[in-house]
PATITI-186436 format. One line per field, with one value per residue: x, y, z of N, C-alpha, C, O in turn; residue number from 0; chain. Coordinates in nm, 3 decimals. Layout:
n.xx	[X, ...]
n.yy	[Y, ...]
n.zz	[Z, ...]
ca.xx	[X, ...]
ca.yy	[Y, ...]
ca.zz	[Z, ...]
c.xx	[X, ...]
c.yy	[Y, ...]
c.zz	[Z, ...]
o.xx	[X, ...]
o.yy	[Y, ...]
o.zz	[Z, ...]
k	[NUM, ...]
c	[A, ...]
# end
This chain:
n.xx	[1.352, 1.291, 1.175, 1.408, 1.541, 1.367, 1.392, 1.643, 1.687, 1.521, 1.628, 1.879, 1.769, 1.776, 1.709, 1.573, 1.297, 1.039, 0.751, 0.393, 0.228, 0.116, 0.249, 0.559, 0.530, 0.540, 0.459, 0.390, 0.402, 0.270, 0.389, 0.541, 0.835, 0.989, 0.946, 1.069, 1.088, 0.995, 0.936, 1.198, 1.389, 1.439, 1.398, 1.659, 1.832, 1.896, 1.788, 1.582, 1.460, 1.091, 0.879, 0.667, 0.442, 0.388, 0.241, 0.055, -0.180, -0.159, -0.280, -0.291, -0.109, 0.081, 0.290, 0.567, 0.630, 0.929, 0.812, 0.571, 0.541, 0.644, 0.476, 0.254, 0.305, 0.390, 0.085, -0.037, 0.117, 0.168, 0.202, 0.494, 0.647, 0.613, 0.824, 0.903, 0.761, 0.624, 0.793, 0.940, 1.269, 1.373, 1.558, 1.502, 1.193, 1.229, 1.384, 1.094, 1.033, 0.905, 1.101, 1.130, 1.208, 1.486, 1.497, 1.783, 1.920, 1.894, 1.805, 1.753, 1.603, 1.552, 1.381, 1.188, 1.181, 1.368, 1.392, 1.629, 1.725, 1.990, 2.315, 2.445, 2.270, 2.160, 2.391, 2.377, 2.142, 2.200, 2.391, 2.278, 1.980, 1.789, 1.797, 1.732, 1.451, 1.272, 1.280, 1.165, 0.930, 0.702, 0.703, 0.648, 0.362, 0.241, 0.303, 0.197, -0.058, -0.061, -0.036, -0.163, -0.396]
n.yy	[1.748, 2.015, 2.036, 1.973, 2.237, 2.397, 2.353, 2.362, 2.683, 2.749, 2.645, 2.764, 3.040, 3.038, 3.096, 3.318, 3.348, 3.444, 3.584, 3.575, 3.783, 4.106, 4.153, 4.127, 3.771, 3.532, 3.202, 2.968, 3.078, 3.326, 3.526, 3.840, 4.035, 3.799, 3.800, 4.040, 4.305, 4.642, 4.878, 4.866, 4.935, 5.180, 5.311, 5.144, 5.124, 4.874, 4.528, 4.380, 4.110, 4.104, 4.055, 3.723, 3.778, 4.036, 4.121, 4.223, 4.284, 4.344, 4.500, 4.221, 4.105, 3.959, 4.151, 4.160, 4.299, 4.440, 4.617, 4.723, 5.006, 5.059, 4.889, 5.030, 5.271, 5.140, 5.111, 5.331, 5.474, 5.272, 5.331, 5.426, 5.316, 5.000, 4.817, 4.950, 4.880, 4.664, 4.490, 4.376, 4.341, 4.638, 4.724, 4.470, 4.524, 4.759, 4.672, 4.537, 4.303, 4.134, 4.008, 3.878, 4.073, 4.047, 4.036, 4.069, 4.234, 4.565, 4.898, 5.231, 5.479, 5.824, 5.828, 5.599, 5.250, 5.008, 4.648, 4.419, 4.147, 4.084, 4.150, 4.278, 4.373, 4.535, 4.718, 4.831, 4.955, 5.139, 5.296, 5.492, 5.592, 5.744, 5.668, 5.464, 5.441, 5.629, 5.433, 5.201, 5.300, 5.338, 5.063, 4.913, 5.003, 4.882, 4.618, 4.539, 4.526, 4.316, 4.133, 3.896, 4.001]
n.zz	[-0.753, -0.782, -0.485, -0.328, -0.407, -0.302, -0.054, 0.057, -0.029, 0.197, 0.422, 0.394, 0.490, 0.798, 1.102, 1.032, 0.931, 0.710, 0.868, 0.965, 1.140, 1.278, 1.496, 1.618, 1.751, 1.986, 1.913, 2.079, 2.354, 2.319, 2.371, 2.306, 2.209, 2.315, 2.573, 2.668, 2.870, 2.711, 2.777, 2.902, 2.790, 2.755, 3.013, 3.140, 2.940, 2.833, 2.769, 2.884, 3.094, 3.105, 3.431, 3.522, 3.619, 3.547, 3.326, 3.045, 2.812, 2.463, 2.157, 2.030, 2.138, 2.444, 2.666, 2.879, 3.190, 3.404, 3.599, 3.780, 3.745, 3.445, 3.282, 3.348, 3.167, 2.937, 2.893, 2.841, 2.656, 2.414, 2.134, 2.144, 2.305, 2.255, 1.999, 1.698, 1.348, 1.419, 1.553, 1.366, 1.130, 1.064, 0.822, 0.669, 0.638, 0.476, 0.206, 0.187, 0.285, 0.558, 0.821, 1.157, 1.408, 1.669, 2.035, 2.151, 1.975, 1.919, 1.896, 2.019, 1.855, 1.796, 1.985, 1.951, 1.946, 1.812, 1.678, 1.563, 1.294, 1.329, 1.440, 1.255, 1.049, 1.243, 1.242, 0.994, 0.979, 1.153, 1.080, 0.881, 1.013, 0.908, 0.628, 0.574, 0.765, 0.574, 0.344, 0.450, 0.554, 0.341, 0.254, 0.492, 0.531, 0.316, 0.419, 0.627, 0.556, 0.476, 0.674, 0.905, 1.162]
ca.xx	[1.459, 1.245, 1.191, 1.536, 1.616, 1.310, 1.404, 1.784, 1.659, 1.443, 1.751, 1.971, 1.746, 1.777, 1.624, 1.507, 1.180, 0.920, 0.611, 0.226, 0.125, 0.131, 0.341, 0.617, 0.458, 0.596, 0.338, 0.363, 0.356, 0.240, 0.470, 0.561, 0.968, 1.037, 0.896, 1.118, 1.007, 0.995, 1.015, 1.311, 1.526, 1.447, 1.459, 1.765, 1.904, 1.928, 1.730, 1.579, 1.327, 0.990, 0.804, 0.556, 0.299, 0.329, 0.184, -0.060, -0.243, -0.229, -0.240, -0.299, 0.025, 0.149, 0.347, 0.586, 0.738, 0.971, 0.781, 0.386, 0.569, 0.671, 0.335, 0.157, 0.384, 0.372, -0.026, -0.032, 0.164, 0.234, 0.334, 0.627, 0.740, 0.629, 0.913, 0.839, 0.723, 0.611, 0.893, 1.026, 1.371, 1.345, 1.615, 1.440, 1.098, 1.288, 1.339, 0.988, 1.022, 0.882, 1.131, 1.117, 1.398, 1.545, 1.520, 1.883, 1.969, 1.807, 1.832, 1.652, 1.660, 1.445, 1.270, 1.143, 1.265, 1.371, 1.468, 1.671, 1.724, 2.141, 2.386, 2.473, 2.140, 2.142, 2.486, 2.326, 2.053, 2.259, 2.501, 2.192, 1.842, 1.657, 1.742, 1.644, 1.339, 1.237, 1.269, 1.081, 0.794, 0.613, 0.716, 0.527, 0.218, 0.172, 0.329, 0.079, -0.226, -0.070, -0.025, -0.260, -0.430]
ca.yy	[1.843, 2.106, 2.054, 2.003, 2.347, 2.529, 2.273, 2.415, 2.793, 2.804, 2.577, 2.903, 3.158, 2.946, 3.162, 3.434, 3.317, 3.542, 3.533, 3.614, 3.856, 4.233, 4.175, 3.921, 3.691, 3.353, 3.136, 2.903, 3.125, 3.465, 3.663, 3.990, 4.018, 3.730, 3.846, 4.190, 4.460, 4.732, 4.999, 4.854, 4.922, 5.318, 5.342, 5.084, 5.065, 4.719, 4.406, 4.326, 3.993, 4.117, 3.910, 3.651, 3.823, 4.185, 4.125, 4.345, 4.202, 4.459, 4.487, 4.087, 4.024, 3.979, 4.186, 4.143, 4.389, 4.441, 4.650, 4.812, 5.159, 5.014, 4.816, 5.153, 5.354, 5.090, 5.081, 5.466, 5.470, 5.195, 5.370, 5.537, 5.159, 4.891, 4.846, 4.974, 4.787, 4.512, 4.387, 4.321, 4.434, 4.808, 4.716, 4.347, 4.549, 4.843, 4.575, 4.483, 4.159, 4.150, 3.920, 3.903, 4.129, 3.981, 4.145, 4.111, 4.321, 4.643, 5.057, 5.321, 5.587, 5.893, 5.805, 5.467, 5.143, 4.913, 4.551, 4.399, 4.035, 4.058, 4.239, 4.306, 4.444, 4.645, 4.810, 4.901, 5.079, 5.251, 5.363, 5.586, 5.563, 5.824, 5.608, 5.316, 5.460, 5.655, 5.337, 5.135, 5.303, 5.295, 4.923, 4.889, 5.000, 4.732, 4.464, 4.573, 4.517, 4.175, 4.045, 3.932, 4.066]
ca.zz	[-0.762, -0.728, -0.388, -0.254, -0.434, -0.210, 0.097, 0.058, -0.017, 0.317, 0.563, 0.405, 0.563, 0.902, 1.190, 0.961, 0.822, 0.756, 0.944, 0.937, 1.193, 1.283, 1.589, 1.647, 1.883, 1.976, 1.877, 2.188, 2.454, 2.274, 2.426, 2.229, 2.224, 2.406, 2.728, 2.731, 2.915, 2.606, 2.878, 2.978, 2.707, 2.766, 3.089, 3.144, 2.816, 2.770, 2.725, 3.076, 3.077, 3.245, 3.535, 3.477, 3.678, 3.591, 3.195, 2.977, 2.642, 2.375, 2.021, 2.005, 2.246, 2.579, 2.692, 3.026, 3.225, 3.489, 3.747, 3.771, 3.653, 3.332, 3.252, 3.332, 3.092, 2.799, 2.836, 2.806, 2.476, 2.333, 1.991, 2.170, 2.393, 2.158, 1.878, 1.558, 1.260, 1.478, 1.638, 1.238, 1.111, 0.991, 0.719, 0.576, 0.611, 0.363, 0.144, 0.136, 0.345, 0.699, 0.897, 1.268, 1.469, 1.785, 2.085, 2.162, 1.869, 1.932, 1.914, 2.036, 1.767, 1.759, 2.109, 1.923, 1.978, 1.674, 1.676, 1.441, 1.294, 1.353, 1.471, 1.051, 0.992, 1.322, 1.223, 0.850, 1.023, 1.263, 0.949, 0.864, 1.020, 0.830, 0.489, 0.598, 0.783, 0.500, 0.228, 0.523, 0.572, 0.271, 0.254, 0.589, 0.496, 0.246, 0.421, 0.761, 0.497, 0.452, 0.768, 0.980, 1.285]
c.xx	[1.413, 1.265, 1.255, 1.573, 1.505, 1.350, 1.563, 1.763, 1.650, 1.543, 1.822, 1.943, 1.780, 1.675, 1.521, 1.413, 1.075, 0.793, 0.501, 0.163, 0.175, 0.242, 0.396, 0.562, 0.518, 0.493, 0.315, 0.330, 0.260, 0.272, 0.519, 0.765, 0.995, 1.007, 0.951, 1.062, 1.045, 1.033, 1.177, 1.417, 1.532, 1.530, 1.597, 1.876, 1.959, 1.808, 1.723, 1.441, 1.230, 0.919, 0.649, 0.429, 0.312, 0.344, 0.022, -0.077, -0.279, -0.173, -0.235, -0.164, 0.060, 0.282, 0.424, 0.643, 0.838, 0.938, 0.655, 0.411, 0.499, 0.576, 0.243, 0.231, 0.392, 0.192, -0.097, 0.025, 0.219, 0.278, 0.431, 0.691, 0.769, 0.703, 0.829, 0.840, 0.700, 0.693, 0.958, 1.150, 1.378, 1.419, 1.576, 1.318, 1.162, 1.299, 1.219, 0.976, 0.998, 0.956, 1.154, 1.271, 1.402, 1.564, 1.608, 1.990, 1.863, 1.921, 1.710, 1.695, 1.524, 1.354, 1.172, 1.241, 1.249, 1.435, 1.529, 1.722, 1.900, 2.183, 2.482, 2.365, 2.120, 2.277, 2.500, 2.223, 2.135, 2.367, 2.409, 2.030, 1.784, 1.649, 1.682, 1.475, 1.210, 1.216, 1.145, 0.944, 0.658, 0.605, 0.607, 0.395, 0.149, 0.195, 0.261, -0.006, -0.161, -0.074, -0.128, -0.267, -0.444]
c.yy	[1.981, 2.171, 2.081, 2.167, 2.451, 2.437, 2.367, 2.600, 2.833, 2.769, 2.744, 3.007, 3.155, 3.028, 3.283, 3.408, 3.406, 3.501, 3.618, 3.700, 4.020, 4.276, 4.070, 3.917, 3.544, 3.271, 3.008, 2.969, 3.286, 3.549, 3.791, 3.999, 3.931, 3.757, 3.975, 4.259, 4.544, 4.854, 4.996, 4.934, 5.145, 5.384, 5.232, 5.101, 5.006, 4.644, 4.404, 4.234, 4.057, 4.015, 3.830, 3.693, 3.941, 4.178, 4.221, 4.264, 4.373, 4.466, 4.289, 4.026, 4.029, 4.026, 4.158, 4.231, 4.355, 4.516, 4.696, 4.929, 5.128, 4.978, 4.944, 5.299, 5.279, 5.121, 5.265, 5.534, 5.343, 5.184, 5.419, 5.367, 5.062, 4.936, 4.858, 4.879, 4.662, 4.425, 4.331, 4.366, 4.556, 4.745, 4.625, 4.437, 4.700, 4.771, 4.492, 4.303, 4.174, 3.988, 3.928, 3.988, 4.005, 4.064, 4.177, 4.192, 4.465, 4.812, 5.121, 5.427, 5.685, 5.901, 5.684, 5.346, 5.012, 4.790, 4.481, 4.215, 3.962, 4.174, 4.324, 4.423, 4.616, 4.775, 4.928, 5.017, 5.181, 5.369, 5.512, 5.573, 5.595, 5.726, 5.541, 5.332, 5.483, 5.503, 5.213, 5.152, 5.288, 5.154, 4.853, 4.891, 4.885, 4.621, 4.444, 4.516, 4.342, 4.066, 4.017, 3.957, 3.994]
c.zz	[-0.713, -0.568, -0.224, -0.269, -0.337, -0.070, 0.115, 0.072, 0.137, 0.444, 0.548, 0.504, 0.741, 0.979, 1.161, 0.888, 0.862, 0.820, 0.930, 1.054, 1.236, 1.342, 1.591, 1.765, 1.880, 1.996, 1.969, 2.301, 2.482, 2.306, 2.285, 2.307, 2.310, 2.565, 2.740, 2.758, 2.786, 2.692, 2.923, 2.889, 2.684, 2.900, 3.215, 3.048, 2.806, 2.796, 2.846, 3.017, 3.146, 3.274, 3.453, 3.525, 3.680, 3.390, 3.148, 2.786, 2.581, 2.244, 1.919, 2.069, 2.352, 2.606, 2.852, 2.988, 3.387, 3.643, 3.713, 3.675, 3.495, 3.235, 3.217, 3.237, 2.974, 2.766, 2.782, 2.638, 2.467, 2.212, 1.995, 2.233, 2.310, 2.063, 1.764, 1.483, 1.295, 1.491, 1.507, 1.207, 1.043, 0.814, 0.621, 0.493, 0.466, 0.257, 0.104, 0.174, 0.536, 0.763, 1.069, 1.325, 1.630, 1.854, 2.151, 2.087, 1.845, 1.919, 1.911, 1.950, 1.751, 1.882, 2.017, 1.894, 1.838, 1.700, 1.541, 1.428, 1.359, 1.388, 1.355, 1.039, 1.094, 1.297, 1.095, 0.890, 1.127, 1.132, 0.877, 0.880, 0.935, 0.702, 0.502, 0.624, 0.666, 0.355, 0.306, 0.506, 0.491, 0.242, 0.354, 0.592, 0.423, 0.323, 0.551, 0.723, 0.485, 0.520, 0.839, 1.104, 1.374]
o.xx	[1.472, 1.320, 1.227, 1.624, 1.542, 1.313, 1.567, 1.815, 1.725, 1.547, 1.825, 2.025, 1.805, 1.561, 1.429, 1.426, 1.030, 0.746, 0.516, 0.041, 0.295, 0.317, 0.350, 0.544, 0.535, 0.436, 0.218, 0.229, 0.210, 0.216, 0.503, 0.801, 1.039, 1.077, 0.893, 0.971, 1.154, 1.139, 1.251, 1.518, 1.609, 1.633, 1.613, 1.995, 2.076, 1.717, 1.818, 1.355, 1.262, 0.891, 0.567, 0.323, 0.271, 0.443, -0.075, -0.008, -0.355, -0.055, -0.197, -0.125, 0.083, 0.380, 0.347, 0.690, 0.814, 0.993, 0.635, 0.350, 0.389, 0.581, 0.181, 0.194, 0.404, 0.155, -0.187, -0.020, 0.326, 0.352, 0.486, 0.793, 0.882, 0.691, 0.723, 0.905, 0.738, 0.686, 1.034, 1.163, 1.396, 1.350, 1.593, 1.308, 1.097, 1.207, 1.222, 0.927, 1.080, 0.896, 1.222, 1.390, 1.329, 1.624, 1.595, 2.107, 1.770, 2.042, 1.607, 1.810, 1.416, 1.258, 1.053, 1.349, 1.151, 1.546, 1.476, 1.752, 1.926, 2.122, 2.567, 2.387, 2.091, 2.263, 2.566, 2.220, 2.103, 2.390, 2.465, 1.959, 1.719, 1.538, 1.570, 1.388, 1.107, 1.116, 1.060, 0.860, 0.550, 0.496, 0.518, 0.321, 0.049, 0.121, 0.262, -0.065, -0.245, -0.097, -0.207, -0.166, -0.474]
o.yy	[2.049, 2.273, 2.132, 2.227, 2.563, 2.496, 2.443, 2.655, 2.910, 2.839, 2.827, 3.058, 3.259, 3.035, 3.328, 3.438, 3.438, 3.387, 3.731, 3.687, 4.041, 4.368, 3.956, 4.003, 3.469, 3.271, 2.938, 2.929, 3.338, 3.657, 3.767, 3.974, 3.983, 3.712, 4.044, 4.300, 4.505, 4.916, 5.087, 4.987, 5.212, 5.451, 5.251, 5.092, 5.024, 4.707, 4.418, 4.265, 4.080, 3.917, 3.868, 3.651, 4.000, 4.224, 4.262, 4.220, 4.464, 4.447, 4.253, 3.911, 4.147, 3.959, 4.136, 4.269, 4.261, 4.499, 4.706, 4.957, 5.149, 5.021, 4.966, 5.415, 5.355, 5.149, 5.290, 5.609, 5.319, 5.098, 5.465, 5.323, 5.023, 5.051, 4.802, 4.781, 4.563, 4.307, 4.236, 4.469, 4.538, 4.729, 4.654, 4.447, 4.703, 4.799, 4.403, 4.211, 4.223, 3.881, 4.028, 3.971, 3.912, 4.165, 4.277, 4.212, 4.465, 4.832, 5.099, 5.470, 5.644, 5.977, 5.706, 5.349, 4.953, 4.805, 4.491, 4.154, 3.852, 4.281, 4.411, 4.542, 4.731, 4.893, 5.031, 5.133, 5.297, 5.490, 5.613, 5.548, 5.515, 5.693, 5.536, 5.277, 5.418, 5.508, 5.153, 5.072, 5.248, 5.116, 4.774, 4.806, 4.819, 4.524, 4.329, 4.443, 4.252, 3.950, 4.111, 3.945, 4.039]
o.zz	[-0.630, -0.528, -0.116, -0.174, -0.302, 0.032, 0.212, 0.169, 0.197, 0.545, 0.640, 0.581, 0.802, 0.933, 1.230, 0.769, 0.972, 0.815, 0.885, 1.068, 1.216, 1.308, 1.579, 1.852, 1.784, 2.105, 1.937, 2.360, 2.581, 2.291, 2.166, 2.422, 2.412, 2.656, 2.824, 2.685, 2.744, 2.681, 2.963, 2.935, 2.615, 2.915, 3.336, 3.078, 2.774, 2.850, 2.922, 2.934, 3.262, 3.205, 3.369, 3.479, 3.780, 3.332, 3.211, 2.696, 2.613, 2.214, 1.808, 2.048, 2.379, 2.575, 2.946, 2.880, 3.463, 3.752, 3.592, 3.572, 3.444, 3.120, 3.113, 3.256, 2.878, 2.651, 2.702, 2.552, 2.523, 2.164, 1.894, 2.181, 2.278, 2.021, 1.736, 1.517, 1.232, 1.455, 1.526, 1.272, 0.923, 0.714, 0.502, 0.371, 0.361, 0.180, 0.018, 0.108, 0.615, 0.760, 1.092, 1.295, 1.665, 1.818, 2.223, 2.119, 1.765, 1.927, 1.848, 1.961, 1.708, 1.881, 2.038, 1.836, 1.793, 1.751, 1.430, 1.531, 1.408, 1.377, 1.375, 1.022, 1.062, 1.327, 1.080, 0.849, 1.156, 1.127, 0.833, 0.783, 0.867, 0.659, 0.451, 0.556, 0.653, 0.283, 0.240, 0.465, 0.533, 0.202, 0.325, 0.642, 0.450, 0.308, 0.593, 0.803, 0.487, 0.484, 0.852, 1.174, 1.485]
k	[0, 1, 2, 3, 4, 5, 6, 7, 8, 9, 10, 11, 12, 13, 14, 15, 16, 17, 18, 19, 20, 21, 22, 23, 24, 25, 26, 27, 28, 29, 30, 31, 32, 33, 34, 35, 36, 37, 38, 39, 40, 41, 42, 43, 44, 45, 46, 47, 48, 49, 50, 51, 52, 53, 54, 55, 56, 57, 58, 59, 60, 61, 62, 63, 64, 65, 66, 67, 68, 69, 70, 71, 72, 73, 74, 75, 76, 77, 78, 79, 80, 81, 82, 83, 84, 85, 86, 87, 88, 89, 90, 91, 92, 93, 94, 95, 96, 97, 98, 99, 100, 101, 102, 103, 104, 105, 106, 107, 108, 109, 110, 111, 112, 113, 114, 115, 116, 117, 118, 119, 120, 121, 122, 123, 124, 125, 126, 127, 128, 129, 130, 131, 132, 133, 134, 135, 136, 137, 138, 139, 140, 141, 142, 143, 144, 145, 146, 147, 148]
c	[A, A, A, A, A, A, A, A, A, A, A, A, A, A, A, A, A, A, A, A, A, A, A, A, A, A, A, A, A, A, A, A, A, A, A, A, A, A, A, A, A, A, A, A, A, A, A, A, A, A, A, A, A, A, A, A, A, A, A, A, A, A, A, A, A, A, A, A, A, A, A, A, A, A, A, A, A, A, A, A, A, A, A, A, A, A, A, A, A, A, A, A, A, A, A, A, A, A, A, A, A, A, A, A, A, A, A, A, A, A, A, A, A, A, A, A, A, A, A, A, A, A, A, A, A, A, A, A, A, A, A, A, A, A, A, A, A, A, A, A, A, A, A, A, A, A, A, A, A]
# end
């Protein structure tokens, strides 16, 4: 009985299960947001896939981009390109749960780029960054020390 009631819990969460490392990474191909260029979403603003041959390893992930620029402007900062709280949802991680964001659910707020698990979650943070941020960040710290590297 038990086990149906955590087998039933975890089906609920469906795509939203938490995970174990600093940065989302897709654990088959180790890409870092699904391949998105991170630059992109600044200087496009939107979701652009980057190429298979213009990638950069950093922070324990592969990154793609869409042109040399881009590549040479994430590896320069990558605390201003890469999404905050490791590619997790600002609003879960406020809550004290690191679940992965999606990087078709995104905002740039502040000149940093946040992904979010839904288009729910992303409309809660947009309703007021600073709270969220502010309830986040100390959340982050611990849940950084928990993940691994």
């Amino acid at each position: 009985m038990a086990v149906l009631a955590a087998t039933a819990i975890a089906m609920a969460g469906g795509s939203r299960a938490a995970t174990t490392e600093r940065i989302v990474v897709d654990r088959i191909t180790g890409l870092a947001i699904g391949g998105a260029d991170p630059v992109a979403y600044f200087t496009e603003r939107r979701m652009a896939i980057g190429r298979a041959d213009i990638e950069a390893s950093q922070g324990g992930a592969v990154w793609r981009f869409r042109n040399v620029d881009n590549r040479r402007f994430f590896l320069a900062h990558p605390d201003i390109y890469a999404p905050q709280f490791g590619g997790y949802d600002p609003v879960d991680v406020a809550r004290g749960v690191a679940y992965a964001g999606n990087p078709r659910y995104w905002l740039v707020t502040g000149d940093r780029l946040y992904l979010f698990g839904s288009a729910d979650s992303r409309a809660a943070f947009a309703a007021d960054p600073a709270a969220v941020l502010r309830s986040a960040e100390p959340h982050w710290r611990k849940l950084r020390n928990m993940l691994a590297f």
